[in-house]
C-alpha positions in Angstrom: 46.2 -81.1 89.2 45.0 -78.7 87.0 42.5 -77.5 89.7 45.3 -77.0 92.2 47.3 -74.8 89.8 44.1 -72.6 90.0 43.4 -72.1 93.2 46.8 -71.4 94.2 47.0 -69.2 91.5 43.6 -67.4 92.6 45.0 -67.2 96.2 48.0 -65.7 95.3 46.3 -63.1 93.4 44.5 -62.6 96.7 47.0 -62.1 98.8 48.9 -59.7 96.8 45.9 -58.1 96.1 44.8 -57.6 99.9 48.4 -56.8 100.5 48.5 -53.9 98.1 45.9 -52.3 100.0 48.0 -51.5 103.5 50.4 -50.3 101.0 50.1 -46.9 99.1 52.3 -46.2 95.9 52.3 -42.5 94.5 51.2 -41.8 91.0 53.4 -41.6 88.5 54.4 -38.1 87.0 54.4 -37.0 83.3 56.1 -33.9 81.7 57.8 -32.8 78.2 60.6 -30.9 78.6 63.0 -29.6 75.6 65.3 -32.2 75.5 68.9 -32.0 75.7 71.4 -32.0 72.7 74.5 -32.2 71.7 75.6 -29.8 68.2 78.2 -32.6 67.0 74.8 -35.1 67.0 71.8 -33.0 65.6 68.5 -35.0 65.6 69.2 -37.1 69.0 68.5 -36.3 72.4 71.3 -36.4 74.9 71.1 -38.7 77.7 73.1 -37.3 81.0 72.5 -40.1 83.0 73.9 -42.6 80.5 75.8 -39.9 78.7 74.4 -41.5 75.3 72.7 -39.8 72.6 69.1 -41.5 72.0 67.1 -41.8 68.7 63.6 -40.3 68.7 61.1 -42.9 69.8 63.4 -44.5 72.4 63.4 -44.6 76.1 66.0 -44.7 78.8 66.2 -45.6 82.8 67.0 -42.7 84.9 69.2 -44.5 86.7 70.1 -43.6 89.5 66.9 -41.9 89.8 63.8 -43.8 89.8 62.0 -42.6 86.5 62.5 -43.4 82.6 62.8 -40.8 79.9 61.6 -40.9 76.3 63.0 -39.2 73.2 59.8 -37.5 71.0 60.6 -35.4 67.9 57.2 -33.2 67.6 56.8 -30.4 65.3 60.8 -30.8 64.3 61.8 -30.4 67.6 63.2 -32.9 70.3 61.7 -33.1 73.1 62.0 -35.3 76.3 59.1 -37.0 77.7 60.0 -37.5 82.0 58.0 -40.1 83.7 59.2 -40.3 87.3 57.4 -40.7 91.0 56.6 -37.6 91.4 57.1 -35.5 94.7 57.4 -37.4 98.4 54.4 -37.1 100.5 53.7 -34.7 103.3 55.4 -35.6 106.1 53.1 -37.8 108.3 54.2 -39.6 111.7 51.4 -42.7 110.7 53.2 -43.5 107.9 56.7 -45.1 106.9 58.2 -46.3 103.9 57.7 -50.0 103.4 60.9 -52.2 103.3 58.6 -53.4 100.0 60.3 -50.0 98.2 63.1 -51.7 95.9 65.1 -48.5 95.1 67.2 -50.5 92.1 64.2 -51.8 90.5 63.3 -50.5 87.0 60.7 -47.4 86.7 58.2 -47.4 87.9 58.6 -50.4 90.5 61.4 -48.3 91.8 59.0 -45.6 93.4 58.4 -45.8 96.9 55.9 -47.6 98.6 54.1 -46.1 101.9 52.8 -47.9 104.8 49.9 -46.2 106.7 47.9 -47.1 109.7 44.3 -47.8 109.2 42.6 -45.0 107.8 45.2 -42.8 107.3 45.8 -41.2 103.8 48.9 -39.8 102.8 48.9 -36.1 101.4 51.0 -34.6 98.7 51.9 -31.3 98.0 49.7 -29.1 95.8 52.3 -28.8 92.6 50.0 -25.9 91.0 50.3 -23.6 94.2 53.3 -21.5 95.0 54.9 -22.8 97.7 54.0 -21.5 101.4 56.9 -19.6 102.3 57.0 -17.8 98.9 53.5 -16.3 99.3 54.6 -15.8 103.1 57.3 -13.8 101.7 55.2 -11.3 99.7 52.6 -10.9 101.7 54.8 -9.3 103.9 57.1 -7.2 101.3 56.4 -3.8 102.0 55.4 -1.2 99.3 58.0 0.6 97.6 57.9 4.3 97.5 
């Protein structure tokens, strides 16, 4: 019996496994930001989404957002560490969101999942370049006199 438990186990890692594979999830995104605060509660960040102050050290869903937040008080000052999915993907006809994506889940199984055809990779924008229409835009400003 024992056995049995085993190899269904070890096939059901597998399949999930080989299943992951058609299926691409993004990265996960990371930034501090100052954190929001209310004066009548000095020492806590401020929540919006739950409108709820938060000790330092503690984390909060995004909801409805997919992403989680974390209070950090660094240096004496509060700061708020975003986790989220990051941008969307390029647009690509060879790929479509997966009906695995469970929007309500909890971060970070909320991000979306994408389903390509074989051999297609999805592309994502370029977050440390300007974007295209901006440098468009002054490359075709004219000088001022």
């Amino acid at each position: 019996m024992k056995f049995l438990v085993v190899v269904l186990s070890v096939s059901l890692t597998l399949a999930l496994a080989t299943d992951d594979k058609a299926a691409e999830r993004p990265k996960t995104f990371r930034r501090l930001i100052p954190a929001d605060t209310l004066r009548d509660f000095p020492g806590l960040c401020f929540a919006s989404t739950r409108c709820a102050t938060i000790e330092p050290g503690k984390s909060w869903e995004l909801a409805p957002f997919c992403g989680r937040s974390t209070c950090v008080l660094e240096e004496g000052r509060l700061l708020e560490l975003v986790e989220d999915c990051g941008p969307l993907p390029k647009p690509n006809p060879k790929c479509k969101l997966s009906e695995k994506t469970n929007k309500t889940a909890e971060f970070p199984t909320c991000c979306p999942i994408f389903e390509c055809e074989e051999g297609v990779k999805l592309e994502y924008p370029d977050l440390a370049a300007p974007p295209a229409e901006a440098a468009a835009d002054k490359s075709t400003e004219k000088p001022k006199a």
